[in-house]
N, C-alpha and C positions, 0 to 999 in steps of 0.2 A: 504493500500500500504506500503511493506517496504522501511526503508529509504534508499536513496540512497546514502553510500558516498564515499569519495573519494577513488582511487584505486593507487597503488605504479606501473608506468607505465616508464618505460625512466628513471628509476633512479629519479623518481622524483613524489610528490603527485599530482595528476590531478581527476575532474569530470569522472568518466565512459563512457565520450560521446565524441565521434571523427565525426569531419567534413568529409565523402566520397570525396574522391578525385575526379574530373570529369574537363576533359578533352573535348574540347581545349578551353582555356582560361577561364572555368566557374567557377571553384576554383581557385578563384584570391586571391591575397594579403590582401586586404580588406574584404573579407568574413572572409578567415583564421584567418587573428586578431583580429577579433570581437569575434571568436569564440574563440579563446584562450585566449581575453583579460575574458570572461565568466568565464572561469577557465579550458575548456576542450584541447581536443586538432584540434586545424587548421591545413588544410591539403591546400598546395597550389599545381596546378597541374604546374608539369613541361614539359606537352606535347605542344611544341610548346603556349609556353602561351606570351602575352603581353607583349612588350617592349614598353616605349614612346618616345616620341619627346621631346622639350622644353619649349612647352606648355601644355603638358599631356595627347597630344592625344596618344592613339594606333600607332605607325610604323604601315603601311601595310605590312603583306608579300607577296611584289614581286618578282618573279623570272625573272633572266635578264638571269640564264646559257642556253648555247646552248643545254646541253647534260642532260640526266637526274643525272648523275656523278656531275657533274657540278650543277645542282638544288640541289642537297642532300645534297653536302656542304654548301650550303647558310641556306638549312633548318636546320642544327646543325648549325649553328652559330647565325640565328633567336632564336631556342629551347634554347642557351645556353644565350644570353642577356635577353629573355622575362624570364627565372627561376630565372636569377641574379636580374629583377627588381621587380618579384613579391617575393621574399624573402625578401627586403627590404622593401617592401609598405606593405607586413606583420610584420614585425617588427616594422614597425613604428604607423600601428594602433595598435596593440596592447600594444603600450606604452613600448614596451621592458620585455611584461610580457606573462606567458605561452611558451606554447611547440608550437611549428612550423614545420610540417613534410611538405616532400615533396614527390610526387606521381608521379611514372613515370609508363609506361607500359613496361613490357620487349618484347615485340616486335614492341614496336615501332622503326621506322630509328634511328640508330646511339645511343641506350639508356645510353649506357657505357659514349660513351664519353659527351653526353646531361649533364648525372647527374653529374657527372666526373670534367666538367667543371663548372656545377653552385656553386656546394659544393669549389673547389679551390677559387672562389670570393664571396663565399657569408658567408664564416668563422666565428661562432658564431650566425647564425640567423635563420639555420636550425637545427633541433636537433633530425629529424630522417628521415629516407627513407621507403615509401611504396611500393610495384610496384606485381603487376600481371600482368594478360595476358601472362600466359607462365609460363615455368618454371625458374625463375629467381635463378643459382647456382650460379653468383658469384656477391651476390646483398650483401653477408656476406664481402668478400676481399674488395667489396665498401665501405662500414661501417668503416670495420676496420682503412683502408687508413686514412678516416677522422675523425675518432674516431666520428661514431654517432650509433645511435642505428639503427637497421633496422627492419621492417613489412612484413612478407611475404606475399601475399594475394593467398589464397590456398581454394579450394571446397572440397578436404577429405582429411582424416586421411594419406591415402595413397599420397599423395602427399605431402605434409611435410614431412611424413617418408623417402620418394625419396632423398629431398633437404638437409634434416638432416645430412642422411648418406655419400652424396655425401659433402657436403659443410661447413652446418652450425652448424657444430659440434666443428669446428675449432675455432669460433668467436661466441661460446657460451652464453659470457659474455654480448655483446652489442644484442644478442635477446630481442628488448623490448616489444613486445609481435606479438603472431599469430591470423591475420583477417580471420577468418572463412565470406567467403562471400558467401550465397546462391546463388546456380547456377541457381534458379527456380523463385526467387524473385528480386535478387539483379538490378540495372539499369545496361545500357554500357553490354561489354561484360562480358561475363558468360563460367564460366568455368565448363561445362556441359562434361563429358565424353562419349567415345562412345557407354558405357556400360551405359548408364542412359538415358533412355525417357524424351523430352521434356514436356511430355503428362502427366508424372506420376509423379505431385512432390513428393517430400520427406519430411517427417518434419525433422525439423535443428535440433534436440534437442539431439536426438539417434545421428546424422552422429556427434554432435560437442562432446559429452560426448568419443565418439568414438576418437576423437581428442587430449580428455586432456588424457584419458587413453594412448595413445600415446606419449606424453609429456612427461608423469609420467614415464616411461619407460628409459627416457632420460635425468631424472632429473629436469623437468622443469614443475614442479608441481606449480610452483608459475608464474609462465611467465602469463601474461595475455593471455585470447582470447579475439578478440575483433571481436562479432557479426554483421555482416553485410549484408542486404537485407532485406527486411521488416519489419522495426521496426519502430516505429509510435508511439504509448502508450505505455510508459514501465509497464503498471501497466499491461499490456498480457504479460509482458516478468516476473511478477512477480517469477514464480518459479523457473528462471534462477540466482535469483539475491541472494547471501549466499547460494547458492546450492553447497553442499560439492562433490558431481559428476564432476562438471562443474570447481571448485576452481574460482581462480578472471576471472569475467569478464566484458568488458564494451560493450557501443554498439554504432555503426556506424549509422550517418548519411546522405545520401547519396540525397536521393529527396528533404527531406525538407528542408533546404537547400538554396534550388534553391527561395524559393518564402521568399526571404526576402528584406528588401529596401537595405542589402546592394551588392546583388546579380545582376550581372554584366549583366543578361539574359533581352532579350528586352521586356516592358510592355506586348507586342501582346502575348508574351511566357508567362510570369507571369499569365497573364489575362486566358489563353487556360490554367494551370496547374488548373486553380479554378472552370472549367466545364468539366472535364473527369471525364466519368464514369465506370465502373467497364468492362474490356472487351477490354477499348480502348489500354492499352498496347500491345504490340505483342513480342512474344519471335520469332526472325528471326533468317534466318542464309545468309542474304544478306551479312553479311558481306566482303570487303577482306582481312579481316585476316583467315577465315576461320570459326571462336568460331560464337558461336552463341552468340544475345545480344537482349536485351529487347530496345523497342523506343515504342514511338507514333505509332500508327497505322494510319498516317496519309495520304495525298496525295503520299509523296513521298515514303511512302513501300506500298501503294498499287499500282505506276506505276510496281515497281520492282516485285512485284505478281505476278500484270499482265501480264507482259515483261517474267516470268517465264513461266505460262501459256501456250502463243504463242512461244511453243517450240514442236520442234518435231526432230526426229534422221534422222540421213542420213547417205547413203553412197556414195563413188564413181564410186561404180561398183554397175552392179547387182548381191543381193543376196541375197538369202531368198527372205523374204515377198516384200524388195525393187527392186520395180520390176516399180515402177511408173514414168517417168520422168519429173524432175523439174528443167528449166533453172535458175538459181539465178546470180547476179550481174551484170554491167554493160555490161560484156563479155557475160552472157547468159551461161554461164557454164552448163552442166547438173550434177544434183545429185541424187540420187535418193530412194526414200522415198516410204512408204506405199500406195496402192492405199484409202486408209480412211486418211490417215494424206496430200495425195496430194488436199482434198477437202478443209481439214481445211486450207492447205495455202492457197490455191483460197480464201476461205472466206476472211482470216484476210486482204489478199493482195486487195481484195474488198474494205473493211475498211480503206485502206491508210498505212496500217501497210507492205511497201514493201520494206522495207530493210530484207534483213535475213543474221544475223554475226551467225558467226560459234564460238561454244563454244570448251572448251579445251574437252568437253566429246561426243565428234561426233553429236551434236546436233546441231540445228538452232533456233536462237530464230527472231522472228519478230517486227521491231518495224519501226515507221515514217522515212522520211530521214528528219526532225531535229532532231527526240531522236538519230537516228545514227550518225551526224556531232555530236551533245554534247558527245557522245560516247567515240568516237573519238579522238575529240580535250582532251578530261580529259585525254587519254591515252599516248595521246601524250604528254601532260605536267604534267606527272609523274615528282615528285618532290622527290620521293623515303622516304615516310612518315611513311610506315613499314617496318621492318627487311623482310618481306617477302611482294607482294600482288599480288593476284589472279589475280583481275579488269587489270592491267597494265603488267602482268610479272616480275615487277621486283624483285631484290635480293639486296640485300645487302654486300651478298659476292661475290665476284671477280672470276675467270676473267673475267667472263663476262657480271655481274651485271643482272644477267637472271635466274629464278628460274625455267627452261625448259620446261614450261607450256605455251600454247595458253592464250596470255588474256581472260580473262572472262566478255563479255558484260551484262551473270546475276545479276554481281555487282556494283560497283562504286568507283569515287574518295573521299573517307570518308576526305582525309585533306579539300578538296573544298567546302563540304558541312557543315563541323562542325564550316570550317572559317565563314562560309555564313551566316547559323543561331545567332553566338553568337553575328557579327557584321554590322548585319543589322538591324537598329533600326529603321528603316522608311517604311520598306516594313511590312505590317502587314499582308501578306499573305507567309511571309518568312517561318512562322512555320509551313507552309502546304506543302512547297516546298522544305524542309532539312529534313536531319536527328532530331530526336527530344528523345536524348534519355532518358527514364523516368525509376524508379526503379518500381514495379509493385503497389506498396500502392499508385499509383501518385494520383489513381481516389479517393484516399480518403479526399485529398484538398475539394473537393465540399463536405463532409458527417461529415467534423472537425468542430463543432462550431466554435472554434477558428477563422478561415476566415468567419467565419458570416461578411457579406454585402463588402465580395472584399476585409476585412484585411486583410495586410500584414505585418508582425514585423517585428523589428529590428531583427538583432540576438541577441542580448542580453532577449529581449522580447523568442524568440523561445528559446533558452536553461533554460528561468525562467520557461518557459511552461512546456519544456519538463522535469524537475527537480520537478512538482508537482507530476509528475508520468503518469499524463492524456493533 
């Protein structure tokens, strides 16, 4: 194995190994500084992450506004004290030593002003900015403001090249380096293009070389990339590491991570990350952001399957083949649907499945009337968590805080269930019934010596590990 050492990142020497950011609340301040206190770099998430009380619990985030207008600002002001207090509890585990980034999503609700505001109070304790999901152009003008470096998280060549041209050309200087995240491996969402099968990975090695030749273009031959989505053993990433192709790079860690004693995620979660096997992740596109992302394949993306499933089209009139008719709702409304698709709603509506919501794409999907009341009520307290969501309609931009689409009951309230998971420590069927998102290596936890008989390390312990190479 070659040695691994230190790489000039942020203006400053650092381990090649960065803590993945993840969101909500599980790249806390204490992960981050264990990890930086290592020698690498900590990444705390600033998506709606932790704030506490005076005894050190969690704040709850409750919404008391009327309106979802009214909820969105409560959630920037939740987003902007839990970043302020997890940049602190990272600064203070790690002794005041190491690098401190902090990770936002660019389409998450209100990003600008999120990060905007944590960086104004939190002055000297972060020292850099990550953010994907989207095209993040003025993540540069952010930096610069506060004088820190910035990360873009980008899946090709071609999209750096976008951001460069438009943006980050201007604020050169504070580029501390570009995260190449696989779209195929990586955990969370994925930034998968519509020209790229989910079906057909790619190997990372051609798209990132593709990358720094890009770079090199730009002058930015020396800028780090920083690898991210399956990386596990650096000693398989050996031919990346002094590869004059590739110039400096480090590598992202994103799952492993999660399963350390100082990792915020509840035992039942820790316990379930050391018996996945190969298979169990899923690359969806439940999402409502729209991107597709990797989770657990668990209870709760297989309700959403299934809920996909018992779908079928309709219209209001007849035409064509819709020639069937189907009373639906309280009122008994008719619509009218296939004579073979009018059997399968008999079926489902057999089964108990007699709700049918109408999606924004002329379809009906079928589900209980309690998965319809949960439905519902999530939609109804929209809290307005992304710049855009499908699940609720809403917008972020004004006037009318409406992104002119039919809610989507294919999808869901992603703030309600990523709060649900990370802060339920007592329901141990929690992780069957949330989001669970995993980077695709997750089923490798059970095939790692290392976790032989349920260990779980510090972080200090995991970055000595991962510094042997194996």
């Amino acid at each position: 194995m070659k040695a691994i050492n230190s790489i000039r990142m942020g203006g400053v020497d650092v381990l090649p190994l960065v803590e993945g950011g993840k969101g909500v609340a599980v790249s806390n301040g204490l992960s981050a500084g264990h990890w930086a206190a290592a020698g690498g770099v900590g990444t705390i998430s600033a998506v709606n992450a932790d704030s506490y009380d005076a005894s050190g619990q969690p704040i709850p985030q409750i919404y008391h506004g009327r309106t979802r207008r009214d909820r969105h600002e409560e959630l920037i002001a939740y987003a902007i004290q839990g970043g302020i207090a997890q940049a602190k509890r990272a600064y203070e585990s790690s002794n005041g030593q190491g690098r401190i980034n902090a990770n936002i999503l660019w389409e998450m609700g209100g990003a600008e002003r999120v990060i905007t505001g944590v960086l104004e109070s939190a002055k000297g304790l972060i020292s850099g900015i990550t953010c994907g999901a989207g095209m993040p152009y003025r993540l540069s003008e952010i930096a610069a403001k506060f004088n820190v470096h910035y990360y873009p998280i980008i899946s090709s060549a071609r999209a750096f090249n976008a951001l460069w041209r438009r943006a980050y050309h201007r604020v050169s200087d504070l580029l501390g380096g570009v995260v190449y995240e696989d779209p195929w491996l990586a955990g969370g969402h994925n930034g998968l293009s519509n020209g790229e099968d989910p079906t057909k990975p790619e190997s990372p090695l051609p798209r990132v070389i593709a990358l720094r030749r890009q770079m090199r273009e730009f002058g930015l031959g020396e800028t780090p990339i920083i690898m991210a989505g399956g990386v596990w053993w650096l000693e398989e990433w050996e031919e990346w590491i002094d590869n004059p192709e590739l110039g400096p790079i480090a590598f992202q860690f994103g799952t492993r991570p999660l399963l350390t004693q100082e990792s915020p995620i509840s035992e039942a979660w820790k316990q379930r990350l050391l018996t996945l096997q190969e298979g169990d992740i899923f690359l969806n596109r439940f999402s409502p952001t729209g991107f597709y992302s990797s989770a657990v394949n668990n209870e709760f993306i297989g309700d959403l399957r299934a809920r996909s499933e018992r779908q079928i089209p309709y219209t209001t009139e007849l035409v064509g083949e819709h020639t069937a008719e189907l009373p639906i709702g309280p009122r008994s409304r008719i619509v009218y649907v296939t004579p073979g698709d009018l059997n399968r709603a008999r079926t489902w509506i057999a089964e108990g499945f007699t709700e049918a919501l109408r999606t924004p794409d002329q379809t009906m999907v079928f589900v209980t009337p309690d998965a319809s009341e949960d439905i519902r009520r999530d939609q109804v307290n929209c809290m307005g968590c992304l710049s855009h969501c499908r699940f609720s309609n809403w917008s972020q931009e004004g006037p009318d805080y409406d992104n002119g689409k039919k809610a989507d009951p294919r999808s869901f309230c992603i703030q309600k269930t990523l709060q649900d998971i990370i802060h339920d420590h007592h329901d141990p069927a929690s992780v069957d019934h949330n989001l669970m998102f995993s980077g695709h290596n997750g089923y490798r936890f059970a095939r790692d010596p290392f976790y032989s008989n349920g260990f779980i390390p510090s972080v200090k312990e995991l970055v000595e590990r991962i510094m042997t190479g194996r």
